[in-house]
N, C-alpha and C positions, 0 to 999 in steps of 0.2 A: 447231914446235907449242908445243915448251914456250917460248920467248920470247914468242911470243903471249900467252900465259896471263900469265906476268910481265907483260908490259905492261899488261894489263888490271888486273890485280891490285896492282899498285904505286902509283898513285894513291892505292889505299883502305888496303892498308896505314901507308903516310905519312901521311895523314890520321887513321887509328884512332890511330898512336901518339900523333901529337901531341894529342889528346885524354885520349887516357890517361895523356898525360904531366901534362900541366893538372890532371887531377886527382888521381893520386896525390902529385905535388909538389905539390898544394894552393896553385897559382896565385893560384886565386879570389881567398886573403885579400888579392892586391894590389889584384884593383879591387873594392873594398871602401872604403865611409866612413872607415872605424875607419884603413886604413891610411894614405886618402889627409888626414885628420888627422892621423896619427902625423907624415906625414912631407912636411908640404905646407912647410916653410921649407924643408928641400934642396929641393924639387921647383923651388919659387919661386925660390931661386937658382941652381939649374943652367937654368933658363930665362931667368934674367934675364943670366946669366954666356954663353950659348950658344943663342940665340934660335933661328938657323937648324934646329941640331941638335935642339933641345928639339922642334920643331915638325914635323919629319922621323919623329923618333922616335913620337912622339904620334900620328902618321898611321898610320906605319908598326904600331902596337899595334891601335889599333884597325881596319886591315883586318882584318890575323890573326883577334880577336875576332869579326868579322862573316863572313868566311870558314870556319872554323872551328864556327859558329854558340854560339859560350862564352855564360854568362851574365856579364854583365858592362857591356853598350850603354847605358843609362843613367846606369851611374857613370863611365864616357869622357868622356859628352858633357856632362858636368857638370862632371868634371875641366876636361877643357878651356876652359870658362867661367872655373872657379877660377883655371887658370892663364895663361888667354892671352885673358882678356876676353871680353863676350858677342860682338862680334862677329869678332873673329879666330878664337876657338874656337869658332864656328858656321861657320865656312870651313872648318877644317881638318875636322870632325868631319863634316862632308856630305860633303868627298874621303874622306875615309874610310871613310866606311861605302858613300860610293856604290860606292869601289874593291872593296870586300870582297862587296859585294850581286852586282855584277857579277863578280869572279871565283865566286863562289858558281854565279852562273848559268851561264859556261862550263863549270863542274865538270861540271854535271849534263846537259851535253849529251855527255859525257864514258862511258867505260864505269863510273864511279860513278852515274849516272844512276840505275839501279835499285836501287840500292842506299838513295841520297838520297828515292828516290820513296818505298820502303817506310818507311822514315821518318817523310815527310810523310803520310803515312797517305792516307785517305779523303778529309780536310780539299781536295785538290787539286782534287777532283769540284764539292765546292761553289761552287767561284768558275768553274768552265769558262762558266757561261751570260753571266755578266756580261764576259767577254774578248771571247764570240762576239759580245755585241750591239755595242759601244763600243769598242776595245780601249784607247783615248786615255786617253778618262774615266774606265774604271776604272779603270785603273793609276796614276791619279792619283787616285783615290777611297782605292783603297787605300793607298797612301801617307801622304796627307791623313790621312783616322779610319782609328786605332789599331785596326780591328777584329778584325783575326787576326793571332795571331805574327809577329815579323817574319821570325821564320825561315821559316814557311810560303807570307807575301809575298814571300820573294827565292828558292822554289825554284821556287812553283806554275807562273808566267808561262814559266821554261823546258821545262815538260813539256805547257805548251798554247799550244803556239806563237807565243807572244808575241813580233816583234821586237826585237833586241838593240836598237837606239837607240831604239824605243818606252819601253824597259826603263828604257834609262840617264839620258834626259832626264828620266821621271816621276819616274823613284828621286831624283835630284838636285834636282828643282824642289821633287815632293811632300814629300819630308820634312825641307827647310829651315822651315819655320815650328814643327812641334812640337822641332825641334833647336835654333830659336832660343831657344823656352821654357825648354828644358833647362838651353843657353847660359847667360839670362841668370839664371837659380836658384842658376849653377853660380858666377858673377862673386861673387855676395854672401853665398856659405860660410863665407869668411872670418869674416865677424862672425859665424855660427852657430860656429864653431869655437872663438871666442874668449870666447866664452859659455859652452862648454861644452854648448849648446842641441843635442837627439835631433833628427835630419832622416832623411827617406826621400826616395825617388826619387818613392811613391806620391805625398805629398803634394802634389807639384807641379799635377798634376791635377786641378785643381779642375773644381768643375760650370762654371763660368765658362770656363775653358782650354779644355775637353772641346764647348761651347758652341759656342765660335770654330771645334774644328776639325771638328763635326757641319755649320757654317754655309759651310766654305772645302769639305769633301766634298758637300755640294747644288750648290755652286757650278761642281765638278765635275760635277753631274749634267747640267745643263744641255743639254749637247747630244745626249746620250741621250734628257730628254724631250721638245725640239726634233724631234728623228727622229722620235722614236714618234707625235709629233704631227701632223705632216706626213704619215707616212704612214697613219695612220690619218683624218686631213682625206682624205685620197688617195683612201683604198680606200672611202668613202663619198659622194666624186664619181664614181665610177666604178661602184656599185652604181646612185645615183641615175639615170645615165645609160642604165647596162641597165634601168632601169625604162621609162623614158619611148622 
């Protein structure tokens, strides 16, 4: 009985600490502007000195990060940009956070489950109707526009049923384009660096960015309004028919 209990319990233990460890050692400041300017010439040359490794490591941070659910995902995937180009560091940062999204979602099938649910609050209610209708398109809706947390997109889909390679392929496909945004923000730091020039993650954002990824989530919509279309042509040949 009592190893049952441990078993249940150990999960979320290891999990709490390493949270609590993050922020009483005050992790944060790593991923952070401020730091990844203090110290982006080692960074650049232990990557250019150790490529493999640099790029391992890189991955290996940012699952944690997305696992874990830290604040921190934006300045990763900007890192990465800075240090391994917009398009290598939009490869590594999609395995990344795809790996971390997906362990996230085994977790919570997990006896943490309940625990991640109370969490995610209420917020999980509101997306159930759009998984029931589509499950394809939203999940790639969601992914696509930035519209709920991403922590609350990589817990919801496992507490409503959402298939794990439904999961894996949206997560991987859908959020490569605002990662490459990110990416390629993250390439041309340098010269904000050297400038001395104030940068946010916000600013990337623009109404134009925001624009593209409002126009690639319709574009997802598509076969949702195709259904609803068809079936409602459907159910109005079918009344017409009871008429006559």
């Amino acid at each position: 009985m009592m190893m049952d209990i441990l078993k249940r319990i150990m999960p979320i233990l290891v999990i709490a600490v390493a949270i609590a460890l993050f922020f009483i050692l005050d992790l944060g400041k790593y991923l952070s502007f401020d730091a990844l300017a203090e110290h982006r010439h080692a960074l650049s040359e232990q990557v250019s000195m150790h490529p493999i490794m640099a790029s391992l490591t890189y991955i290996g941070i940012y699952i944690l990060v997305v696992t874990l659910s830290l604040p921190g995902g934006s300045v990763m995937t900007l890192s990465g940009g800075f240090l391994f180009g917009a398009v290598w560091g939009t490869v590594m940062a999609v395995t990344g956070a795809t790996f971390g999204a997906t362990m996230l979602f085994l977790i919570a099938k997990t006896s943490l489950g309940d625990f991640l649910l109370a969490k995610a609050g209420e917020s999980v209610k509101k997306l159930q109707s759009g998984f029931e209708e589509d499950v394809w398109s939203y999940m790639f809706i969601l992914r696509l526009v930035p519209i709920f947390p991403f922590f609350l997109v990589n817990l919801a889909p496992a507490f409503l049923g959402v298939p794990l390679r439904v999961y894996l392929v949206a997560t991987f496909f859908g959020i490569m384009p605002a990662t490459f945004v990110y990416a390629l923000a993250g390439s041309g730091l340098g010269k904000v660096f050297e400038q001395g020039e104030s940068f946010s993650a916000a600013s990337i954002l623009t109404p134009e960015i925001m624009g593209a990824f409002l126009g690639l989530g319709l574009l997802a919509l598509v076969p949702v309004i195709y259904k609803r279309f068809t079936k409602t042509k459907g159910s109005a040949k079918k009344s017409s028919g009871e008429t006559l």
